[in-house]
Structures are given as C-alpha cells and as structure tokens.
N, C-alpha and C positions, 0 to 999 in steps of 0.2 A: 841545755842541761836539764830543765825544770821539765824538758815536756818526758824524756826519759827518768828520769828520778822518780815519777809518779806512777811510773811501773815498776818500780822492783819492790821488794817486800820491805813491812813497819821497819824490821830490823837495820834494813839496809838505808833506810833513810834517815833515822836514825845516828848511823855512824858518817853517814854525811855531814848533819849537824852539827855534831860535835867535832869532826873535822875543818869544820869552816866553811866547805864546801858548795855548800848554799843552806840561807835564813830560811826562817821559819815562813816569813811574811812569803818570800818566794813560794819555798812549798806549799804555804797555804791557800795561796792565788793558784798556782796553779790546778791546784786540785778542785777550785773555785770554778778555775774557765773551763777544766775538763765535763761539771757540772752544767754548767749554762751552756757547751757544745754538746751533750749528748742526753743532756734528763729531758730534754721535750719527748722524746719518745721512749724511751725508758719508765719515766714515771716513779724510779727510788725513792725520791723526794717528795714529802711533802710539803716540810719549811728548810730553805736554808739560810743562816746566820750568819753572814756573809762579814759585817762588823764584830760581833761579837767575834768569832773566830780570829781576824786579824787583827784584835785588840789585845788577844791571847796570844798571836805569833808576837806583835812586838815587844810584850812581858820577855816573851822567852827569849827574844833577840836581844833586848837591854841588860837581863841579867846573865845571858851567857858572856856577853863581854865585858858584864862586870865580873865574874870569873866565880859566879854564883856555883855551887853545887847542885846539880839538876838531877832529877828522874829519867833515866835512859831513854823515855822514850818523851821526852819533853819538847813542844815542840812540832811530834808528830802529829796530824789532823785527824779525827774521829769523829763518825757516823754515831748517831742514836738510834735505836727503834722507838718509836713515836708513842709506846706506851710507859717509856719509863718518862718519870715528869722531871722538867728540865725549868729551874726555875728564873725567869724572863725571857724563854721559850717556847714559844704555843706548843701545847700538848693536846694531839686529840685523841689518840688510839684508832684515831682512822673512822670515828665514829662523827655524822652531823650531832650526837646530842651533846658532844664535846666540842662544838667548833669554836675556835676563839679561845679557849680557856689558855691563859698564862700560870701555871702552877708558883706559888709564891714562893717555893722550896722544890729544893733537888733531892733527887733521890741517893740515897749511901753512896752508890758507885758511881753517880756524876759529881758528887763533891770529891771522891778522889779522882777521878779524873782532872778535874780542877784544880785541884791541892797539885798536882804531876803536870799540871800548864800541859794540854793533851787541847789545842783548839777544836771545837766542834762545828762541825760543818753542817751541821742540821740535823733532821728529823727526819727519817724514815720511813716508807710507807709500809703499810702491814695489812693481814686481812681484820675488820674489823671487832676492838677488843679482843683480838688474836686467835678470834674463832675461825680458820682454816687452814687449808692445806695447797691453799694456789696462791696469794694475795688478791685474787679474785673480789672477793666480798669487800673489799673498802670501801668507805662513801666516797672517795674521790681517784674512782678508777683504777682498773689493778696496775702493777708492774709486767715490766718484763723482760722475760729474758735476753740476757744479750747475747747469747749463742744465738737465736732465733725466735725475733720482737712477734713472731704468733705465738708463740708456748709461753707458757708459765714459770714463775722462778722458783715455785715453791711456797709452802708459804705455812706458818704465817706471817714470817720474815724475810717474805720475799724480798721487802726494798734493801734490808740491809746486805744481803747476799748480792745482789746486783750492784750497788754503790760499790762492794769492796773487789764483785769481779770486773767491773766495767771501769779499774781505775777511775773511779770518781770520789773514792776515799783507800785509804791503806788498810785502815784499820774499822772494825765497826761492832755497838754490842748488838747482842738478840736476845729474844726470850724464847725459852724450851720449856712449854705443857705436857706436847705428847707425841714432841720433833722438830718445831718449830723454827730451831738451831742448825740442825742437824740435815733434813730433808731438803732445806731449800741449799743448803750446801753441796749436795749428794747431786740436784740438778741444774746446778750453774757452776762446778767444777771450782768450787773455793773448799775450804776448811771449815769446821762450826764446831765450836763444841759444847755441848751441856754438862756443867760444874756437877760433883754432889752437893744432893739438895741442902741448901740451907749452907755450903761452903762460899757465898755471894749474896750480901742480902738483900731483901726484897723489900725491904724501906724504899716504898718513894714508885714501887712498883705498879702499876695499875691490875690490880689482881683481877684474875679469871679463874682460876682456880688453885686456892691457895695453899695446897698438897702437893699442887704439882709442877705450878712454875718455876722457875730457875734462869736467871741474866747467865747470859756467858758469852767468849769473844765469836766475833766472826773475821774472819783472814784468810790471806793466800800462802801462807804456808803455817805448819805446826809449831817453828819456834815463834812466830809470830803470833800466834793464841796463846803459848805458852807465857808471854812477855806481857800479853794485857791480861792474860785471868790474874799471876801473880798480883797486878796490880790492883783488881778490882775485888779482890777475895779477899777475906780475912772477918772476924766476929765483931757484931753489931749489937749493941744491948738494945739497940731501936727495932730490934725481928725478933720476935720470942722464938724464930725456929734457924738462927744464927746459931753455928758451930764455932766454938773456941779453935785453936792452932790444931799441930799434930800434922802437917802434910807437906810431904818432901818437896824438895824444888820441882817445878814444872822445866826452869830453861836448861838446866842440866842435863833431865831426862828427854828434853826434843834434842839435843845437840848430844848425845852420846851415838846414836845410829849403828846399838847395836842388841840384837835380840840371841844370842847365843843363852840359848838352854830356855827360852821363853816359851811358857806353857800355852798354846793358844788354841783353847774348846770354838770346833762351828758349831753353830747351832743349828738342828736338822728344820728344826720345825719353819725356819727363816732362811730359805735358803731353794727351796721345794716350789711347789705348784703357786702358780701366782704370778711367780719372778721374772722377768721378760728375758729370754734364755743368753742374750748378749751381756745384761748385767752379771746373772751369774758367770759369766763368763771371765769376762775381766775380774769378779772374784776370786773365782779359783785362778785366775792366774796371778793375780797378789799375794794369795797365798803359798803358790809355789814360789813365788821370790821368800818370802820371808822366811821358808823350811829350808831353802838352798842356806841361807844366811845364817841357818843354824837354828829357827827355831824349831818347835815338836807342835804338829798339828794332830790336835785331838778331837774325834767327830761325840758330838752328846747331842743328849736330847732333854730338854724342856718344858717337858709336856703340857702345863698349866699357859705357856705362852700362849696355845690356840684361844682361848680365851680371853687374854689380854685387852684385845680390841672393844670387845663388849664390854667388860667391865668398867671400862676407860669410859666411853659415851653413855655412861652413866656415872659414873664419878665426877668429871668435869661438867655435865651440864647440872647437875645437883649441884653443886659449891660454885660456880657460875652465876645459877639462878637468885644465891642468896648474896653473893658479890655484889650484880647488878641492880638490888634492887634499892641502894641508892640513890641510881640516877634517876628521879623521881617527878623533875622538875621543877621540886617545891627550893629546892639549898643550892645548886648551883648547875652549870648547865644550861642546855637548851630548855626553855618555856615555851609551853604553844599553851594558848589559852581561849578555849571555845567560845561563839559570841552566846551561844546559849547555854546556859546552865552552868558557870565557869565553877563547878564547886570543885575541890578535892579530888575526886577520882576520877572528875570528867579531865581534870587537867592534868594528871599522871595519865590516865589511857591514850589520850591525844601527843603526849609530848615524848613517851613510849613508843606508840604506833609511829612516829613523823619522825623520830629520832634514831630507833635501832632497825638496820636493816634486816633484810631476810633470815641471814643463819643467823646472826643473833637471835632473834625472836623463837625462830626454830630451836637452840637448843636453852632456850628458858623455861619455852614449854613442855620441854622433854625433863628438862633438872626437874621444874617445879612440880610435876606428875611425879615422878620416881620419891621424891619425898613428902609426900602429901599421905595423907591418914590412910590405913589401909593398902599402902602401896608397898611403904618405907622398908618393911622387913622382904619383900617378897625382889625389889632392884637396889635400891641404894645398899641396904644391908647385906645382901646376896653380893653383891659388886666389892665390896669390900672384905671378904672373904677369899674371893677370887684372889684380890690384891694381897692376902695373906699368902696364897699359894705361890704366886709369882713371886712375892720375897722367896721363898722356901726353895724355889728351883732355881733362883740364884745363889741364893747361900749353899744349895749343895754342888752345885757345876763351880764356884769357885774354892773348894775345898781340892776337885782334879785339875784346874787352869791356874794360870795366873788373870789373863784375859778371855773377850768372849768374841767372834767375829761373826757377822753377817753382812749383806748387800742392807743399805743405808733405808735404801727407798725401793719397789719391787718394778721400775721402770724409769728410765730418762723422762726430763719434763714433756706431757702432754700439753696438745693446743689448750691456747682459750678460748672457752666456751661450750670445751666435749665435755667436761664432767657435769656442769652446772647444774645441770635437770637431775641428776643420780647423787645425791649428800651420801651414800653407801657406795658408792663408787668412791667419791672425792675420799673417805672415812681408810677405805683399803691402804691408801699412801702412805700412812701412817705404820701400817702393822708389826713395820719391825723395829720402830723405835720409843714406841710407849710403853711395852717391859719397863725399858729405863726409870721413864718419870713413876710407874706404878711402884717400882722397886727406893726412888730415890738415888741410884747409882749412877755415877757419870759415863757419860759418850761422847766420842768423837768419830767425826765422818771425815775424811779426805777423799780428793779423785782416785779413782780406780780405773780409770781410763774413759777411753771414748767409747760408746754399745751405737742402740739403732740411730740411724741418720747423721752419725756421725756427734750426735750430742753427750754429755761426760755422764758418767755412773759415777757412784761411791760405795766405798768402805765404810763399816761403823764398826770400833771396837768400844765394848763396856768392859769394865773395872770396877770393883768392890766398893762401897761407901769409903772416902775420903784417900782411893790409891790411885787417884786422877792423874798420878805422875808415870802409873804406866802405859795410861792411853799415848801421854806424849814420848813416851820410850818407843814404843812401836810404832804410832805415826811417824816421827822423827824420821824411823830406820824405814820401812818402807818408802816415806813420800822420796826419800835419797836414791832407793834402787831403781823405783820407776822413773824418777825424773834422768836418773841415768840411761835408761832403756829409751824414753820421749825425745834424747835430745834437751831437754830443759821443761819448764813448769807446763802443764798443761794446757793453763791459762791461756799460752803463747801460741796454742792451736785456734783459740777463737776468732771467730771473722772480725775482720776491722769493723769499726762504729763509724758508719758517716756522722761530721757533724749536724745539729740538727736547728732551724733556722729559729724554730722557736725558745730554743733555751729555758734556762729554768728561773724564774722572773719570782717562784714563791719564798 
C-alpha cells in the first residue's frame, strides 16, 4: 500500500488519511525509504530530517484519532528548498559559506506549514544562492534528473523538482527570480508555479534578489499547487512587500476543468527562433486542445519582452551583489582567516574567495559594476526602465486576454556539463519566463508532453497581478485533456529508478 500511495498525488494522499487508510508515520517512512533507495544518485537532497519529520507524522497520528480538526493536507510530507531557513534544520543555500548554519527561526511559510503539521523531509538542493539555471553550480554537486541521471533538472530548483518528480516527496516549495519554479518544472515533467509577487512572504527567505524572488509550490499535478499555495500565501506584516487578501480560491479554479469563453494571447516573441521545434510542438498542440474545449486563441505581440533577458542580468546581479554582501565572514558563516595579515579585508577576501563559488562571484561582479559611480545610470538604471516597459506590455496584452501562453523553457533538459563554459548560453533558458518576475505577475508551467529523446516540455501560462486563480483554471483544464489523451499523468512515462546502494545518509 505505502509503496503505491507515494505515487499518486498531495491530494490523494491526503484523502487516504483522513480515510484511515494509512498513518502519517507510514507515509512518512515511506517516502523516507524511497529517499535513501534513490537520492544516492539523484542528489535532491541535501539534509534529510528524518526524526523531525516522523515526530510530526506522530503529532498528526495522535490528534487525528483524537478526532482533532486538521488542515487537509495534515499529515502530508514536504520538501524545502534549501534557501528558505528552516529553524533546527541546516540551512545552506547550497553555498560552503553557509555550511552548518542551523537558522534559529523559520521562515512565514515554514511556520505555516508547521502550524498545518505538513512533516518535512528535508532540504533541497539548488544551484548556489539560486544563482542558476541547471542546479549545476552547488557546492555539493548538482542534481539530476530522473528522466535521464546525465541531463540536468533545471534549476535553480532543481532538487526540489526532482524530489517531487522521482516520488521522493509529494509535495515540495521552490523559489522563482527569474524561473526558477517554473523551468525546472518544464524539464522534469512536474507542475511549479510562481505566486504574484509579494502574495507568499519572503520573511525567512535567503534573498538574492529582493524584487524578484517569490516561494511557490512545486507538484505533480495543478490542484496539488493549488492546495499548498492556498496554504502558504496570505499577508505578512514581517515583508514590507506582503500583499493583504483579495484572491479567489486557487482549488476551485484547478477542479473546475473548464475554459469555455477563456481569452488566451500567445506570445510571438516566445514562441519563435530559439525554440527547439518539438517543444513548440507539443505547444501548439496544447493549445489546440484547449480552443476545441472552447477556449479563443489570441496571437499578440510583446514587443519589450526581447529585452527582458538583458535587463533581468542586470537587475538581479545588482540587488544580489548588495544582498550578499553580508556574508562577510566577520557575523556568521564560513571564516577563513589568513596566517598573514589576518586584518579585516584580508579576511572577507579570503572567506569570499574560498566560500562563494564560480557563478556566484561572477554575478557579483557583474551587480557590483552595473552599480558603481558612473555606470549606475547608463545599466542598472537603463535596466529598470526596460522593466517599466515590460510592465506596460503586460498591462496592455491583458486588457485583450484573460491569460498569456508560451513554451516554459526553449528546450528539454540539456546534459551536464554542455552549457558550463557558456553563462550566455545557460542565461537563454530562462527567456521566457523572467517577463514574469520583471513584471511581478504569476506563472505556472505543467507538462506539455514529451519533445526530443523522449524527454517532457512545458506550458507556462501568466495571469495579471493577484488573478493567480486563472493560471489554475486553465492548468486544471488542460493537465485533464492531456492526461486523457497520455492514458494517465505523464509522470507515469518516466523510466523506473533503480534502487541506489548508496542511499541518502545526509
């Protein structure tokens, strides 16, 4: 029972629960041993909390047969990404200048997950301080995917995308800069969706770029994001850029599964040269499901998105560079301290240099230039202009749509280790879904089917600041057409996992 129940989706395990049908401690083991049988080569994981977690299943076992009133998905076990801080849970961000650090407080949306008895299964790996687009860059070896352990999962959330496709958890959060959510969802054949900004707050968050990050769920299916954003969202007086109420149900609008009269703008500019012609592929034929089903496909254009990208690699490594410069060595953190000259700057240079990997260092030095005297008005200020227009070409394309559609990511995950020498190559992955975080407007990606070698593509639909309830109106109704067309979840096309002898011991 338990080895099956940890494939189907939150939702459905969930109503097992509260059926009887099996404990929490159950599913939490299990999901425990599917960890230690397949993360030796996976690599999701950075810590798992193996006690804590089934300290939490027997909470929720005790009071459900005390006949306690619970959180629907009470019970269920959840993945972290490893930068939101988890308090008596190492938190590193995937960085050595972090290694060891136990954060003494949780972040907003780990203490509701808490408050909701939501066991956590640990810590996830990511690219480091979430600077990438493969999970590549971590100090502690990237991820990978489970369609195929040479390619990449995406990233920067990569470990979380894998943990929830490789059933090794149900449910998991992610953080979205500029795809992060979204992209590694696009190539590992799960769900991700990025909130509007500031609708999930960022208390607790290890910031990289605080304009543009955003927590949001990752899952295998859309009422299943729908079920933990509800939970994880709502206004925080702890985030000066926390939004009060105003936002319809999310699990309504994924369980309605129906788009009749649904306005839905492609966007040309994302869709076009780039694209690897199998992805667009399975796009447009997502799209013709959704126009048989009634909805109106509308083609627009964009125009300011070509731009998007550049202004983006300047934006975030500018607000980056001033983020990181914290971690100092001098207050907490990794210390290296020279035998010569241990003064002040010798011992930030040193614990800097031996602390932040490659891309990080790389786009600190690209922030710290863009804003530095004589630069400031000519990138960082020019970039932010950009980001005016990008608002602008959303605000006028959703005055003709409801929604906006495009291919997620412009290719299935690539190997590890082709883009590493090319940061402008790895930077491309991104292009169709940092509009978003430029604009602050939510997205969501689900499969779109299988493209080259048989590995999954994604869908991204955006929606207006805080009408997050119709990416799950139309995710809902699509992920139902196609999974009727698949036979079942896509998921279910992935190659088996062999068990792995070395298990996951962290």
């Amino acid at each position: 029972m338990t080895a099956e129940i940890i494939r189907a989706s939150a939702a459905a395990q969930a109503a097992a629960l509260r059926a009887g049908e099996v404990s929490s401690q159950d599913l939490t083991r299990g999901h425990l041993d599917r960890i230690a049988a397949v993360d030796g080569d996976l690599n999701a994981f950075l810590h798992v909390s193996s006690e804590d977690a089934l300290a939490t299943a027997r909470e929720v076992d005790t009071a459900r047969a005390a006949g306690e009133e619970l959180h629907p998905l009470a019970g269920v076990p959840i993945a972290v990404k490893d930068v939101v801080v988890t308090q008596g849970i190492p938190t590193t961000a995937a960085s050595k200048i972090l290694e060891g650090w136990i954060p003494p407080y949780d972040a907003t949306l780990v203490e509701k997950l808490r408050a909701a008895r939501l066991p956590i299964l640990g810590k996830t790996n990511m690219d480091e301080f979430a600077m990438g687009s493969s999970t590549e860059n971590s100090a502690y070896g990237p991820t990978r995917n489970q369609w195929d352990r040479e390619r990449i999962p995406g990233g920067s959330g990569g470990g979380s995308a894998v943990a929830v496709g490789a059933y090794e958890a149900p449910l998991a959060i992610g953080t979205d800069t500029g795809g992060s959510i979204r992209q590694p969802a696009s190539v590992t054949g799960t769900v991700g969706v990025k909130p509007t900004y500031g609708s999930v707050s960022r208390y607790g968050l290890i910031a990289m770029a605080s304009s543009l990050d955003q927590a949001g769920p990752v899952t295998r299916t859309v009422e299943d994001s729908a079920l933990l954003h509800e939970l994880i969202a709502g206004h925080d007086p702890r985030d000066s850029t926390s939004l009060d109420g105003g936002f319809a149900s999310f699990t309504e609008a994924a369980r309605r599964k129906d788009v009749t009269g649904l306005r839905i703008g492609v966007i040309e500019e994302l869709e076009g040269e780039g694209f690897d012609p199998l992805v667009r592929a399975r796009f447009e034929e997502s799209l013709e499901k959704l126009e048989q089903a009634g909805a109106e496909i509308i083609r627009l254009s964009c125009p300011n998105f070509r731009y998007a990208l550049g202004a983006y690699y300047l934006i975030m490594p500018s607000e980056a560079s001033s983020n990181l410069a914290k971690f100092d060595g001098m207050r907490f953190g990794l210390r290296v301290v020279p035998e010569e000259s241990p003064t002040a700057e010798a011992v930030m240079k040193a614990t800097r240099g031996q602390g932040f990997g490659d891309e990080v260092k790389r786009r600190i030095l690209l922030g710290t230039y863009a804003l530095s005297a004589g630069y400031y008005d000519a990138y960082y200020g020019s970039a932010q202009k950009v980001r005016t227009l990008v608002q602008r070409d959303f605000a006028a394309a959703f005055e003709k749509v409801d929604v906006l559609a495009s291919p997620t990511a412009p290719s299935v995950a690539f190997g590890l280790g082709e883009k590493t020498s090319d940061p402008l190559a790895m930077y491309l992955g991104d292009i169709a879904t940092i509009p978003a975080n430029l604009a602050g407007v939510p997205g969501i990606s689900l499969p779109s089917g299988l493209a080259e070698d048989g590995l999954p593509a994604g869908i991204q639909f955006l929606a207006p600041a805080r009408a997050d309830d119709r990416l799950y109106r139309v995710g809902g109704a699509l992920e139902a057409l196609l999974e009727d067309a698949w036979g079942g979840p896509l998921l279910a096309k992935a190659p088996e996992l062999s068990a792995s002898n070395e298990g996951s011991a962290r």
